[in-house]
Structures are given as structure tokens and as C-alpha cells.
N, C-alpha and C positions, 0 to 999 in steps of 0.2 A: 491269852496273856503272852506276851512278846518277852521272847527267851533267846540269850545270845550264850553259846558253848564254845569254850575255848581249850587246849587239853597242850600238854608239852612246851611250856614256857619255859620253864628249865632256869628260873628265874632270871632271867633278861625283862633286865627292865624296860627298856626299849617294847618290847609286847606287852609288855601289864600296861604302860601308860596308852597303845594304840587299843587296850579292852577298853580299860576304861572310858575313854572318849569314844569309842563307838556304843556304849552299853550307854553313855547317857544321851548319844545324839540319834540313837534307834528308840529309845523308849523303851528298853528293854527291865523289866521288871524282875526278873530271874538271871544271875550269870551262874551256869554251870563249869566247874572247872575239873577236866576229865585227868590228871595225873600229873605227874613231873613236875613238883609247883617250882623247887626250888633250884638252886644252883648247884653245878657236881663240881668238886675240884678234884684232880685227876693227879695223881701224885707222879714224881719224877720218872720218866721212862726206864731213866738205869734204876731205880729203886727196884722198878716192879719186874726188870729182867732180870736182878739180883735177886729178887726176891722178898725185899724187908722195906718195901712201902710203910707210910703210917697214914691210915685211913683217917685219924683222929682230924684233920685241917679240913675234911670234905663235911663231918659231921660239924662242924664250929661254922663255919663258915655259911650252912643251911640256918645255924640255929641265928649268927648276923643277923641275914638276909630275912628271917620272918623278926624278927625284935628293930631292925633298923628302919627295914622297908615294906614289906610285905605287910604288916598288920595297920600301921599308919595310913600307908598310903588306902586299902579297902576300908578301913573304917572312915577316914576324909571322902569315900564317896561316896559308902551307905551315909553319912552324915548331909552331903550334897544332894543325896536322893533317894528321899524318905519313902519309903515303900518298897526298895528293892529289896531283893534278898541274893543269897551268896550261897550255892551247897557247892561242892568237891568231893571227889575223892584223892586218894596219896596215890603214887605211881610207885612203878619198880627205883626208881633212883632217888627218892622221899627216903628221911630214914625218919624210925618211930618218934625220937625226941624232937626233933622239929617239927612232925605232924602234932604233938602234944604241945608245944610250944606255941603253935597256930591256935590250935581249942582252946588256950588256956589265955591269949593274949588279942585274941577276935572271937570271942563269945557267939556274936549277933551272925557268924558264917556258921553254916553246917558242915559237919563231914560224915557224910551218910554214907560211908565204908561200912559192909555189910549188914545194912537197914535198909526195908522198904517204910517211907514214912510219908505220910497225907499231908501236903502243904498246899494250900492256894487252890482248892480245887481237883487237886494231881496229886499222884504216888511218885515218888523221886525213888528209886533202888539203885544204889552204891556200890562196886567193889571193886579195889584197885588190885589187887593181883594179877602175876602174869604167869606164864610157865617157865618153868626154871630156864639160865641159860648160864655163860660161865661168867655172868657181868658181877663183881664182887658185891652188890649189895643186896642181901638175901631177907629183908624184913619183911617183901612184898611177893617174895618167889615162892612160888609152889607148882608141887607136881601137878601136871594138867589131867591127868585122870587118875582111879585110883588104884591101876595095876600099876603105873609107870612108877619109874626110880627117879631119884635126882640125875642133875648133870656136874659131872667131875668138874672142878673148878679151882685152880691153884689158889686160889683166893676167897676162900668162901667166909663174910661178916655178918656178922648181926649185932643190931644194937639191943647193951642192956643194961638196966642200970642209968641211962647214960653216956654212957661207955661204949666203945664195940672191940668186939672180942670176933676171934675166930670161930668157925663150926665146923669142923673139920668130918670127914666121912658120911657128909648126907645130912645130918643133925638137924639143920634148918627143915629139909625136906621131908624126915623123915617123920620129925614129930609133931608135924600139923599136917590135917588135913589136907587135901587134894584140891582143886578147885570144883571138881566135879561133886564133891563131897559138901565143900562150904557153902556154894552155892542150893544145894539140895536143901537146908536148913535155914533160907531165905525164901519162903513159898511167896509167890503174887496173889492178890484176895481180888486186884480187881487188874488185869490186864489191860484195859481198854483206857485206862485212864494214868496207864505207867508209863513213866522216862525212865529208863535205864542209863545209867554213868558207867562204862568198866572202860578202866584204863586199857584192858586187853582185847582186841580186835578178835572177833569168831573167824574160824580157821576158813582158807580158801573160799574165800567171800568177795575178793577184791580192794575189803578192808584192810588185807594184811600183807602186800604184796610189798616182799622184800626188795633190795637193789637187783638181786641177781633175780628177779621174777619167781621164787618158790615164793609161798604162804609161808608165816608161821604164827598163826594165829590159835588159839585158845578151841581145841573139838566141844570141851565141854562148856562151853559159853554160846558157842553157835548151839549146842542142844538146848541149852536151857530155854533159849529164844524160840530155838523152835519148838518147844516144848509149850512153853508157858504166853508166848504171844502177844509180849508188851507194845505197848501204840508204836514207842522209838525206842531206839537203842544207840546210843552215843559212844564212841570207841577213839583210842588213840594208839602211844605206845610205838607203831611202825612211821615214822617222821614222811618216809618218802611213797609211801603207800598210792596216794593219789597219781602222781607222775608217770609210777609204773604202771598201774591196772588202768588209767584213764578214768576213775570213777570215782567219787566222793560218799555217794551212798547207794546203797542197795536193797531191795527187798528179800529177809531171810521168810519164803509164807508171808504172814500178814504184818510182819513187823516193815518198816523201816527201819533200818541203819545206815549209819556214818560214822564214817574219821575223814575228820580234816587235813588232816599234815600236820606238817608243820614248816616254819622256815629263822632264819635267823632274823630275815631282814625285814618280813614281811608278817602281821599277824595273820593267821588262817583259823578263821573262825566260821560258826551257824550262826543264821539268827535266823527263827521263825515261830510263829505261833501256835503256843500249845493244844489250843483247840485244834489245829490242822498243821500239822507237821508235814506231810506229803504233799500238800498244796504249797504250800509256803518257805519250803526251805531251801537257805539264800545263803551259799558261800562267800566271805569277804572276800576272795580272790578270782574263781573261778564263775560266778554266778548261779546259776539253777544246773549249769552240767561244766563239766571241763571242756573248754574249748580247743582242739586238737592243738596248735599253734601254740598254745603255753606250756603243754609239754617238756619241750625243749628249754624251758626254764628251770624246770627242775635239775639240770644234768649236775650243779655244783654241788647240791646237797646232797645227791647220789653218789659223788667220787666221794665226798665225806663218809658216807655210812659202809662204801665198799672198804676205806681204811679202817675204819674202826671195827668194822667186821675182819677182815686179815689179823687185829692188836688184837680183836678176843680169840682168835682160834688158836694164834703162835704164842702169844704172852699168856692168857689168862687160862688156858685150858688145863685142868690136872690130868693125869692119870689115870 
């Protein structure tokens, strides 16, 4: 079955319109969408040096974005092309009332966040968590194993109710599971016939290759994989990943993996077939390998994620 994965849209519509015209002129039968569905709105810079940002307009503005556009525009295309289907998972910048917003207002999508579930022939396994960091939105954050602690965060949100409130002293981290944990209570019954979805890249893989060249990917997500030995395993979350390590997928053992990228301008998506994943898979940018020479294309999305890396270390970090 022809399957096209797409992960870190970040609600730009500009990329949902270039999926979907590619998911219906590939034949693509399944779109997987690996995190970040929606849009972040990033409150005033003096606010958040001052201190008293309101988080409340990035929540509103997600919940817009699936009731204006998001749920319309994929239903107009499962409507255009009867037989496809839609699973996701939520990413670290998803908050929960809008991923509820989605379930509640596109039915006929999945969000197989923490489910392995038998569709089409294949097991589809879900989950969007990342490992903490000091980015303020904490629905999707958790500790990456399960000795570690949270990370200080001048800004730590979670939504509830609704509403998002503060969690001050770890609270988000502390009282949920790990990922190493969550994951453990997802067993695989048939690995050979599993797509794995995690928004979270397995650690020093090449998946997770930050601007400044360290990994920081998910230890206990690379175990799980190499633990349990699903056919593929689909990853996002590190935008510039690909540029730096030169690699779009890799073998963890007998798995396949990939992350794409991401770009503003450009969609970076898979598409290949589920029966053969290793044979068959086809980056919209890069083609079957990254070719040396496009490298150098990445560098603007790079100076981007080195700023916003500097705004979380100086601005966001606590104590």
C-alpha cells in the first residue's frame, strides 16, 4: 500500500496544500502525520523577558487553525479520495485541547498516540512525546528515562480544562511517566508488520542531529526499537536533522528509520510502500539519499534553529 509521511507542519498551510496534492497525485492510500500539526504563536519578546507572557492566544489560535482549516480542508480530501485514511500523532508544540478539537471535529482521522492498532493489513504504533526541554509547552514533555529529572524551565504550561495553567517545580514531569516507562506498556504483538509514528527522533542516530552537530534524541525510544524490531519507524521533532548528519534514514538492527526535516518553504515528506519500506522509500526533496550539493541549502533553516536555540537557553531557562 503507498503511504506518504509528513511530520512538523506547524500549521502552514502552504505544506498541508503541497501534502495533499502530492498524497493524491502519488496514490498514496495512508497519510501519516508524525507531530507538530498546528500553529505556535510565540508571545511578545518583552513579555517573556519580563516575565508575564499569556500563553492563552497560542492555545486559541491552534484551536482556529483545526475548526477553520485543518479539519475542512482533510475532510475535502478523504471526501476526494475515498479510501484513504489519515492516522497522526500530536507533537511537543500540539496542545491537548486542540489535539481533542481534531478527534472531535475529523472523526474518520486517527490519532494513534499511544496505541498500536491493526489497519489495512499493518499495525500503525503512535506516540508523540519528546524529552523535556525548556520549550514552555509541557502536554507532550516527559522525562526520557526513568531515573532522570525534569529540565528547569522559566516557563513551564500545561493545559487543563481548557485553560493553561502553570506547573511550576517539575509537576508536569514529575507526575507522568517517563517515556521509557510509557512506552514499556505499548508491547508490539507482531513487529514485522509495524509502522511506528514518534514525533521523537532515537538518540545519536543521525535522526537527531541538532544545528550545533550533538544528538538529542529520545535513548529510550532508540531501545524500544531496538528492542522490539518494528519494519519502520518514522520520526520528526529535529527540523534541520537531515542537512546536518547528511542522512534521512537509517538502520537501528533490523528496523528502518527516518525523519525528514522539515522546511518552511518546501514540503519534506516519504512516500513508500508498506509492503517494502527499504526498497521503496522516496524523499520529496532529497530523493532515495541526500545528495551532497543540497546540503548547503539547508544553512537558513539552520541560522533559524541556532536563534531559537540561544531564546531558549537565555529567555526560557529557570533555575
Amino acid at each position: 500500500m503507498k503511504a506518504l509521511y509528513a511530520c512538523d507542519l506547524h500549521g502552514r498551510v502552504n505544506l498541508y496544500e503541497e501534502m495533499t496534492d502530492m498524497a493524491a497525485r502519488c496514490g498514496a492510500r495512508i497519510i501519516l502525520l508524525g507531530g507538530d500539526l498546528f500553529p505556535t504563536i510565540i508571545p511578545s519578546p518583552l513579555a517573556l523577558i519580563g516575565g508575564s507572557p499569556d500563553f492563552q492566544d497560542d492555545l486559541s489560535a491552534q484551536m482556529r487553525f483545526v475548526k477553520d482549516y485543518l479539519s475542512p480542508t482533510l475532510r475535502s480530501f478523504l471526501s476526494s479520495n475515498p479510501g484513504t485514511r489519515i492516522a497522526y500523532v500530536p507533537g511537543n508544540h500540539d496542545w491537548i485541547p486542540a489535539v481533542e478539537s481534531l478527534e472531535s471535529l475529523l472523526p474518520e482521522a486517527l490519532n494513534i498516540h499511544g496505541q498500536a492498532l491493526s489497519l489495512d493489513g499493518m499495525v500503525l504504533m503512535g506516540y508523540a512525546c519528546v524529552t523535556d526541554s525548556t520549550f514552555w509547552v509541557k502536554d507532550f514533555a516527559r522525562r526520557d528515562q526513568s531515573d532522570d529529572s525534569y529540565v528547569p524551565s522559566k516557563f513551564a504550561i500545561v493545559s487543563d480544562a481548557g485553560r493553561l495553567r502553570p506547573s511550576p517545580d517539575g509537576e508536569y514531569a514529575l507526575r507522568e511517566h517517563s517515556i521509557e516507562e510509557e512506552l514499556a506498556a505499548v508491547p508490539l504483538e507482531d513487529p514485522g508488520r509495524t509502522i511506528c509514528v514518534f514525533h521523537c527522533p532515537p538518540f545519536d542516530t543521525g535522526l537527531d542531529t541538532l544545528h550545533s552537530g550533538k544528538p538529542i534524541g529520545s535513548k529510550s525510544i532508540r531501545a524500544f526499537i531496538e528492542q522490539t524490531g518494528p519494519r519502520l519507524s518514522l520520526h520528526g521533532h529535529v527540523h534541520e536533522s537531515p542537512y546536518m548528519s547528511g542522512i534521512y534514514q537509517t538502520r537501528i538492527k533490523d528496523t528502518l528509520a527516518a525523519n525528514p526535516g522539515t522546511s518552511h518553504d518546501s514540503l519534506h515528506a516519504l512516500v513508500f510502500d508498506t509492503d517494502d519500506p527499504a526498497g521503496t522509500l522516496t524523499h520529496s526533496v532529497f530523493g532515495r539519499h541526500v545528495p551532497a550539493e543540497v546540503l548547503q541549502k539547508g544553512m537558513p533553516a539552520r541560522r533559524i534553529r541556532k536563534i531559537k536555540a540561544f531564546f531558549m537557553k537565555t529567555v526560557l531557562k529557570g533555575k
